[in-house]
C-alpha positions in Angstrom: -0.1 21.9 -4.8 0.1 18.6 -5.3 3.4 18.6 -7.4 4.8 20.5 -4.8 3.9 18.1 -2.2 5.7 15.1 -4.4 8.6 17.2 -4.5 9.4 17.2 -1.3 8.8 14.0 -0.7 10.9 13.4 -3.6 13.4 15.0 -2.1 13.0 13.4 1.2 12.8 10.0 -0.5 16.0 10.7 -2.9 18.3 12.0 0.1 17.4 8.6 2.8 17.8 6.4 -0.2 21.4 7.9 -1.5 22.8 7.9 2.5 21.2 4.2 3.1 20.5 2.8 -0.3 19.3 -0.9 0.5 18.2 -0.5 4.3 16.6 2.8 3.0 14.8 1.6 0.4 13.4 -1.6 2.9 12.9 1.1 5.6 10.5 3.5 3.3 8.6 0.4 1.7 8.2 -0.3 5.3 6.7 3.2 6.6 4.1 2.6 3.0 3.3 -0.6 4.0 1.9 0.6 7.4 -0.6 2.6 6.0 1.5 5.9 6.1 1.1 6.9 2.7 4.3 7.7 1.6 4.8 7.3 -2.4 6.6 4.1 -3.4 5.8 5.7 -7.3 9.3 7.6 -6.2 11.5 5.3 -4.1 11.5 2.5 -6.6 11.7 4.4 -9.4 14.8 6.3 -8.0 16.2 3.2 -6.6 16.1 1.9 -10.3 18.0 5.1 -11.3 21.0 4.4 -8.5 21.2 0.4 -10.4 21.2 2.6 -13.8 24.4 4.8 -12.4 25.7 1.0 -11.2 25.4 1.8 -7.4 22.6 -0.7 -6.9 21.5 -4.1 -7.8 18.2 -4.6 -9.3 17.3 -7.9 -7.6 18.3 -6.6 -4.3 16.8 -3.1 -4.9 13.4 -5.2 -5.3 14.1 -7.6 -2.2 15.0 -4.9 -0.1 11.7 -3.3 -0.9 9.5 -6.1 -0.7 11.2 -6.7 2.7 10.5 -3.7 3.6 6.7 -3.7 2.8 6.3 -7.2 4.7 7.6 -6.0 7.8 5.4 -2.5 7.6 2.0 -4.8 6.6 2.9 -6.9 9.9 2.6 -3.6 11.6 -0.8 -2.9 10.2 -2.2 -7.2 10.1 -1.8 -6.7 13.7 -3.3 -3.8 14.9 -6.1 -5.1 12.8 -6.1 -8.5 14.2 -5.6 -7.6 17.8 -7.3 -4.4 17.9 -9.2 -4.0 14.6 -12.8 -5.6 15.1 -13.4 -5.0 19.0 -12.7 -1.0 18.1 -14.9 -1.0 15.4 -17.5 -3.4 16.9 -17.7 -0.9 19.3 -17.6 2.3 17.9 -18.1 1.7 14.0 -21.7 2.7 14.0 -20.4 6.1 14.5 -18.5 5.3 10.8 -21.6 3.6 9.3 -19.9 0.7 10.4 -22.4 -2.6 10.6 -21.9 -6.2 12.2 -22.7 -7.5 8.8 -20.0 -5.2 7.3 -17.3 -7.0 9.2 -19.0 -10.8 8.4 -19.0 -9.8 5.0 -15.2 -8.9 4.7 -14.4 -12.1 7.2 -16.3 -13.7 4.5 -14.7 -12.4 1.6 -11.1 -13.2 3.2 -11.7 -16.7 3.7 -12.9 -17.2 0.2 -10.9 -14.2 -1.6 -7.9 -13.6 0.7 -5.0 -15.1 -0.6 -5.8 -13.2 -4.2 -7.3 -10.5 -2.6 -3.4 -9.7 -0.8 -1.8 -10.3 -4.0 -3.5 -8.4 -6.1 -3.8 -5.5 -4.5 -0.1 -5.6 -3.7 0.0 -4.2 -7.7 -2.2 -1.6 -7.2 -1.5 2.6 -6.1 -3.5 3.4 -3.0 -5.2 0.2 -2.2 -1.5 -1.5 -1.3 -0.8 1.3 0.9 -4.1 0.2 3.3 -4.9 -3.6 2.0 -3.2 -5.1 4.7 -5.5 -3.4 8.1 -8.6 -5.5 6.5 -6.4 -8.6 6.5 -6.1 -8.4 10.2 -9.7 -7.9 11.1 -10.7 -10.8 9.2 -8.0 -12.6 10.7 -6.2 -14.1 7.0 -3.2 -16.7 8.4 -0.6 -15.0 8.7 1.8 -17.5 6.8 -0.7 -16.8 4.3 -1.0 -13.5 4.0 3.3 -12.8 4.6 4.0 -15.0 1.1 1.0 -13.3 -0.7 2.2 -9.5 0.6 5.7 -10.7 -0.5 5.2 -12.1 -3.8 2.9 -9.2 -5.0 5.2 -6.8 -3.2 8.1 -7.7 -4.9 6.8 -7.8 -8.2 5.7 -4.2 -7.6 9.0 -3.4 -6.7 10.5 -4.6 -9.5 8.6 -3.3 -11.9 9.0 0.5 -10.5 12.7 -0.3 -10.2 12.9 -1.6 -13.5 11.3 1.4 -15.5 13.3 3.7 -13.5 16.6 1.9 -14.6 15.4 2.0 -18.1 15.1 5.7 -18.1 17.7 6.6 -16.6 18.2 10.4 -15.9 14.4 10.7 -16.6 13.2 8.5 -13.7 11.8 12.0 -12.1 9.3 12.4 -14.1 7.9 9.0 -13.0 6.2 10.0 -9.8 3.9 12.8 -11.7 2.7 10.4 -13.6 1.8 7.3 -11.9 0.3 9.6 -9.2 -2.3 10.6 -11.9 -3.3 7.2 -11.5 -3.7 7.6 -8.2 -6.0 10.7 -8.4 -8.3 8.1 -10.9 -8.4 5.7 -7.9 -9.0 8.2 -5.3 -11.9 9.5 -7.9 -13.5 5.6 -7.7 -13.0 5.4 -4.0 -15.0 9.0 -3.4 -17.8 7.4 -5.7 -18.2 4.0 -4.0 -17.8 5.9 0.0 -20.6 8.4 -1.0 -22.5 5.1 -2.0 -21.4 3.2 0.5 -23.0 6.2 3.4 -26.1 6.6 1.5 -26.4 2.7 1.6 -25.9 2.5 5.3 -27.8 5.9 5.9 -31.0 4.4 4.8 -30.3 1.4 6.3 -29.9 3.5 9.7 -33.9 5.4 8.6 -35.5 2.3 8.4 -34.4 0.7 11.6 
């Protein structure tokens, strides 16, 4: 199921990218970056093939896309920031959500934020959501563009890169990096179902 699912999205992706090429690649990076989880495991890898067939540049494969993913991370800083915290102040208990959740993370931005952006810009999954949590705790947003940038477009590179290198094998790309995925996703489920259990008992002894 899931191999079927990243071939048509493959296919989705390869089509936009071979009409549009550069404003498709930045568009796509864009629709990721707002935390619509669409794979950028394929569009930089297959925009690395199109600068292997010399239709591309590789430098501006990797702007476009780190373009792209600043623009669609502005979309999701600011319904964080403008809308983020009130929402879940108001309704998070209903998502185990505390007061001392959201301190924590306002916390941990103003310490952690600028390396907090950047590295998760290199990581499957997390880059896809990292920058709603950016908004709520309210990171500058100077700050947090040239952080989502820089990590951005060395992600971009890197995927464009290994899909020039292979050439006529970049397909085979997206099954495998999305295995690393399904190890993230794994460590996510573990740390949610501690995460509730944590706030559950919290909720029995109040």
């Amino acid at each position: 199921m899931l191999e079927k699912l990243i071939g048509l999205l493959a296919g989705f992706v390869i089509a936009f990218i071979s009409r549009w090429q550069y404003t498709g690649i930045a568009v796509l990076m864009g629709i990721e970056s707002a935390c619509i989880p669409l794979p950028s495991e394929i569009i930089m890898p297959f925009s690395g093939y199109l600068v292997f067939q010399g239709t591309l540049n590789l430098w501006l494969v990797a702007l476009a896309g780190a373009v792209g993913c600043v623009v669609g991370s502005w979309v999701a800083y600011v319904v964080g920031a403008w809308g983020g915290r009130p929402l879940i102040e108001r309704y998070g208990k209903y998502l185990l959500i505390s007061h001392s959740d959201l301190d924590m993370a306002d916390r941990w931005f103003q310490r952690h934020g600028d390396i907090t952006i950047f590295v998760g810009r290199l990581l499957p999954v997390i880059r896809t959501f990292i920058a709603f949590p950016a908004g709520v705790a309210r990171m500058p947003l100077w700050r947090f563009t040239l952080y989502t940038f820089t990590g951005s477009f060395i992600w971009c590179l890197g995927l464009a890169w290994i899909g020039m290198k292979l050439g006529q094998h970049w397909d085979t790309l997206g099954v495998w990096f999305h295995r690393f995925d399904a190890v993230i996703v794994a460590l996510f489920a573990v740390a949610l179902v501690a995460y509730v259990w944590r706030h559950v008992r919290q909720l029995r002894r109040s």
